[in-house]
N, C-alpha and C positions, 0 to 999 in steps of 0.2 A: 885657133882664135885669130880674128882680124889685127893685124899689128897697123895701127895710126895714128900718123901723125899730124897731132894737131899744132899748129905753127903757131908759135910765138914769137912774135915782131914788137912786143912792149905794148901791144892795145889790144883789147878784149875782154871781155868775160870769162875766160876758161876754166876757172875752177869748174864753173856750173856746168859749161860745155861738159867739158872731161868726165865730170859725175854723170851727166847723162849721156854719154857713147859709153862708158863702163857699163853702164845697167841694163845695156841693150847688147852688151856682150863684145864690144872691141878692148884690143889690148892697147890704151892709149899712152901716149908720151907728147911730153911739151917738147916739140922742135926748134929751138932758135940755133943751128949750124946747121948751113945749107946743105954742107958736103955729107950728113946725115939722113935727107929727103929720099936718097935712092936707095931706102933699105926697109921699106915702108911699102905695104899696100896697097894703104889709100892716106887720103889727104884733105883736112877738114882745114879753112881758113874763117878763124870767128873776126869779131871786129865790132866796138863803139868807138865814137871819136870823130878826128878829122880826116877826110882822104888823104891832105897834103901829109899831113904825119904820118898817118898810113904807108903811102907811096914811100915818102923819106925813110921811111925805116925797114923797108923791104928792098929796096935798092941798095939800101947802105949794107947790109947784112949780104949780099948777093942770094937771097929767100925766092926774090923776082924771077930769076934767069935759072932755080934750082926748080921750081915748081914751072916753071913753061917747061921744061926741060923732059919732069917726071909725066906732065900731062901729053907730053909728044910719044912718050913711052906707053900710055891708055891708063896710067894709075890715077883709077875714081877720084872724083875732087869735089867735097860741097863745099862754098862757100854760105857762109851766115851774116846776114845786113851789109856792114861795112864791109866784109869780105866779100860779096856779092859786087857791091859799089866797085870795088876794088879789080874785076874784071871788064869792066868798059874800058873804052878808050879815052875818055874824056870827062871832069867831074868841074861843074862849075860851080862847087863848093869854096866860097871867099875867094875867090879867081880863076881861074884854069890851070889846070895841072890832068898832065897823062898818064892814066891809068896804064892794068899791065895789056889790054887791047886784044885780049882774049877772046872775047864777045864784042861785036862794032857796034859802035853807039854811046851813049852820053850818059850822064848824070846830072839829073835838073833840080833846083828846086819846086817845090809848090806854090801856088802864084800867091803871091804877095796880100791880095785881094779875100784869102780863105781866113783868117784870123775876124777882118771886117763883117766877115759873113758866117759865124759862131762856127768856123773849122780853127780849131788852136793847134799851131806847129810848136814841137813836134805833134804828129800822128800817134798817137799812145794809148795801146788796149787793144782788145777784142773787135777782129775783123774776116771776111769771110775771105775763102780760098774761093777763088772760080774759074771753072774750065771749058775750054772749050768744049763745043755741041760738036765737030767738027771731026776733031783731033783724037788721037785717043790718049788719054791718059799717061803722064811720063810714072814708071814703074816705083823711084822712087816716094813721088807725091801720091802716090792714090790711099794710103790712107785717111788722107785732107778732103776726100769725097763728103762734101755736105757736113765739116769744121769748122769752127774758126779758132786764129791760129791768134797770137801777141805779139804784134808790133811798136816800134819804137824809133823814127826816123822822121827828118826832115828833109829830104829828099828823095830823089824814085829813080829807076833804070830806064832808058828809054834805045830799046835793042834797034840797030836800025835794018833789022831784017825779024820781020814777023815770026817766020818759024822758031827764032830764038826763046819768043814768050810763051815759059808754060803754062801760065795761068795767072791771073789779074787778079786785082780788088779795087777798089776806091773809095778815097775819103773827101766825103760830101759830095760833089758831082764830078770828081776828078778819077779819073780810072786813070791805074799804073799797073806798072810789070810788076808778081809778088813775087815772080821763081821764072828764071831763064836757066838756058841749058843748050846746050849740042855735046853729042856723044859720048864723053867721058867726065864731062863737067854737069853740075846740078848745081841753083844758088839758089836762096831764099832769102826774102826783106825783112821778113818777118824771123823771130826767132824761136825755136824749135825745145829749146831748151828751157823757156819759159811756156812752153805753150800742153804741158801737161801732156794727156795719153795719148793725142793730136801728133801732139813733137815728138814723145819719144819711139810713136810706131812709124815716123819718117825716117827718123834717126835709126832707129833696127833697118829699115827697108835699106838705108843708104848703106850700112855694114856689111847688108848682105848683097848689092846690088853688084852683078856682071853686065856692065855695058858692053 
């Protein structure tokens, strides 16, 4: 059985997470000791909240420098929403503050303008996954082929190298990154845990996934 750790940094959903990587067969544990992360498989980062509290509490913990660490090592990493956010370099959420820079690129809000024009931030519900015509498919998302998945966010990734974005959505006429990724990393905006038999055959695929 898959042993994961799913990290706890004082922000997230995990109970939910944790129930649904159990039911898809990993052997989960709540990780908040860093010095613990290298004894683990793989490595799920959830996340609601602030980045800046985010970041604070991942730094403070030394979680930051244990997980670049494990992901130098090739141990699988999906991040979920705020965990997602949490690999850019940059989050201009209530000011600027530095992500762990994982993935280059930003964290933006949605324009100010989309509430005036009946888009209400947050983003909230039922939305589509979409893929590239191009590309093929990242291993772990393909069962998101022609789903929609539950999101919850007021703000979006914005990778600044295209290969990063594995697939899009958009709310009202704004298209954003839903899932980025390079080699051993996989993130999603959306989350997986709420999103029924969508999510939890992403979350099986991500258990079982050898990048």
């Amino acid at each position: 059985m898959t042993k994961l750790a799913l990290i706890d940094y004082g922000m997230g959903n995990l109970h939910s997470v944790a129930k649904a990587l159990e039911k898809v067969g990993a052997d989960v544990d709540l990780v908040s000791d860093a010095a613990s992360l290298k004894y683990y498989d793989r490595m799920v980062l959830p996340g609601v909240g602030a980045f800046r509290d985010c970041m604070s509490a991942l730094k403070s913990t030394g979680l930051d420098v244990a997980m670049t660490e494990q992901l130098q090592q090739g141990v699988p990493f999906l991040g979920i929403c705020l965990g997602m956010q949490a690999l850019m370099s940059k989050s201009y959420e209530f000011g600027c503050y530095d992500g762990l820079n994982l993935i280059a690129g930003d964290v933006k809000a949605f324009p100010e303008s989309h509430p005036e024009r009946g888009f209400k931030i947050p983003h909230m519900g039922w939305n589509d996954v979409i893929f590239s015509e191009e590309n093929p498919i990242h291993p772990v998302l393909a069962p998101l082929q022609g789903e929609q998945v539950y999101y919850v966010h007021s703000l979006y990734c914005v990778p600044q190298h295209s290969e990063h974005i594995l697939a899009a959505s958009s709310y009202g006429d704004w298209p954003f990154a839903c899932a980025i990724g390079r080699e051993n990393i996989v993130a999603v905006q959306f989350h997986p845990e709420k999103s029924q038999k969508a999510g939890l055959a992403m979350l099986k695929y991500f258990v079982e996934w050898k990048p």
